[in-house]
C-alpha positions in Angstrom: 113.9 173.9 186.9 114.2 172.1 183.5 117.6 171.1 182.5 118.1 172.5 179.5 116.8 176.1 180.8 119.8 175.9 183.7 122.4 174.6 181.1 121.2 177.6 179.5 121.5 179.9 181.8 125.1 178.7 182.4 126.2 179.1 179.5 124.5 182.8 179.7 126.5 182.8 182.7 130.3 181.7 181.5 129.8 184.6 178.3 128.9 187.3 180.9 131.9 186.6 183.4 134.4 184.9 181.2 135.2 181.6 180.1 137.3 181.0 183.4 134.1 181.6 185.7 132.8 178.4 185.9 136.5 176.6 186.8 136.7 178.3 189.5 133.4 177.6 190.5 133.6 173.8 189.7 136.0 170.9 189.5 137.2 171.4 186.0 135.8 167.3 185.8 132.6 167.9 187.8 131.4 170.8 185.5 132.0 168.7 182.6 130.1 165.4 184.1 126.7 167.7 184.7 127.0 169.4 181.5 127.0 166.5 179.0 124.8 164.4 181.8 121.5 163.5 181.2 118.5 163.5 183.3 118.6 160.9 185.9 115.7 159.3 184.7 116.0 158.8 181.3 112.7 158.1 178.7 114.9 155.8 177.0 114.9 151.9 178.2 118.4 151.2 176.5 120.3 153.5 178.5 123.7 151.2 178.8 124.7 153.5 181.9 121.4 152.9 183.9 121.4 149.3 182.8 124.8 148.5 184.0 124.2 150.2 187.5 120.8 148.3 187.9 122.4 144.6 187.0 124.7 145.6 189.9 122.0 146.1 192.2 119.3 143.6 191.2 117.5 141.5 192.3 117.5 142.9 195.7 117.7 140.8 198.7 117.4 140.3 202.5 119.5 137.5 204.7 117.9 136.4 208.0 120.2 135.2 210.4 119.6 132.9 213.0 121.6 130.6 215.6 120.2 127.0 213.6 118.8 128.7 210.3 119.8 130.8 207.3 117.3 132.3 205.2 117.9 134.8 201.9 115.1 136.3 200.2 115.8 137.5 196.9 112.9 139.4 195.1 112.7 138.7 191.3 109.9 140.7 190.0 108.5 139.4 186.5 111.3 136.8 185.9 110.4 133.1 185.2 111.8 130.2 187.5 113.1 128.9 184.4 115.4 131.8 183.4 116.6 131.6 187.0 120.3 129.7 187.6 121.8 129.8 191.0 125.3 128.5 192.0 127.2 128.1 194.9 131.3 128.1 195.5 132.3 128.6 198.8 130.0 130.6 200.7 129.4 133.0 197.8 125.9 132.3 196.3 125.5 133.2 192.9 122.2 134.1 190.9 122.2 134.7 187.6 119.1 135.5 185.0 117.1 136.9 182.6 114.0 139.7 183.0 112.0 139.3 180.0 109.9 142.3 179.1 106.3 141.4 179.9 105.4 143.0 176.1 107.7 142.8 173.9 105.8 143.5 170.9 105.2 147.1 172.6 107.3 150.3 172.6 108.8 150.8 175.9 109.1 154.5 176.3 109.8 155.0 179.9 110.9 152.6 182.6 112.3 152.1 186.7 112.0 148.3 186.1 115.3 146.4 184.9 114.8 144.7 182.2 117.9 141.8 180.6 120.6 139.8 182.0 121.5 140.0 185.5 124.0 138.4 188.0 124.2 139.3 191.3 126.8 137.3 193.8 125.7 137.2 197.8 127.9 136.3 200.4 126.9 134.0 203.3 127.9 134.2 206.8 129.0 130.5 206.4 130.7 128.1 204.1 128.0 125.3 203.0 127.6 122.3 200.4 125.0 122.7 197.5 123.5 119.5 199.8 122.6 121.9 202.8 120.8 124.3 200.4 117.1 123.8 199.7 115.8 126.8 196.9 111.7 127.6 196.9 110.3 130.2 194.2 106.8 131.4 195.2 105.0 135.0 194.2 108.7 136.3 192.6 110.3 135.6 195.6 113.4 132.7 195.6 113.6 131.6 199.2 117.5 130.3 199.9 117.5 128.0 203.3 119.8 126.0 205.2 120.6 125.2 208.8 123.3 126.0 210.2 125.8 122.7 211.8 126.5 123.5 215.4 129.4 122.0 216.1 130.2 121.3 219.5 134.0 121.1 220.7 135.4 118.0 222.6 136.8 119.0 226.4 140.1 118.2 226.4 141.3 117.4 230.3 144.5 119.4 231.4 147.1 117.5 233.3 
């Protein structure tokens, strides 16, 4: 059903049975939100609201786990290793970049890709140096690596 046909038929709806109809049917706040919302996939690429919830979200990534190794693998689709910036404080890695549209001299009149600024913070399961890190981009993939420091602790005798 298109959206403007049910919004329609809604409002058809509230004159029939009175403006109080649709309160009681709704959260007073909910009915609002899908009245003014629009279509979840908008054919406008500046939408601020999509563009804010896909910075959140993007890139997308994996962590692989092992006892000696750690491995992230965070895809970047279309982005260029030299819009790419990746920090590290603790053991929260940071990446940070830009998607640059792949025409820009074009009209883009519909879009699922994220285009723009990004930052995206991942968490590692342990504290590491920038020194343990090594960073690989291949086929719009950035490959994050360390190994992990087994430390063994010294017996101590009991008297």
């Amino acid at each position: 059903m298109d959206i403007d046909k049910l919004k329609q038929w809604m409002d058809i709806a509230k004159n029939m049975h009175g403006g109080d109809f649709w309160n009681n049917i709704f959260d007073q706040e909910f009915a609002k939100q899908f009245m003014n919302e629009q279509p979840a996939k908008s054919s406008t690429a500046d939408s601020e609201s999509g563009r804010a919830e896909n910075s959140k979200t993007f890139p997308i990534f994996d962590i692989l786990a092992g006892e000696h190794e750690v491995v992230v693998v965070i895809e970047l689709p279309g982005v260029a290793k030299e819009n790419l910036e990746l920090g590290l404080n603790g053991n929260n890695l940071t990446i940070k970049g830009k998607v640059n549209p792949l025409h820009p001299h074009l009209t883009l009149t519909y879009s699922e890709r994220f285009y723009g600024e990004f930052q995206r913070q991942i968490t590692l399961p342990d504290t590491v140096s920038p020194q343990q890190l090594s960073a690989k981009f291949w086929n719009g993939l950035l490959i994050v690596s360390y190994q992990r420091t087994i430390e063994k602790g010294e017996i101590i005798p009991i008297e």
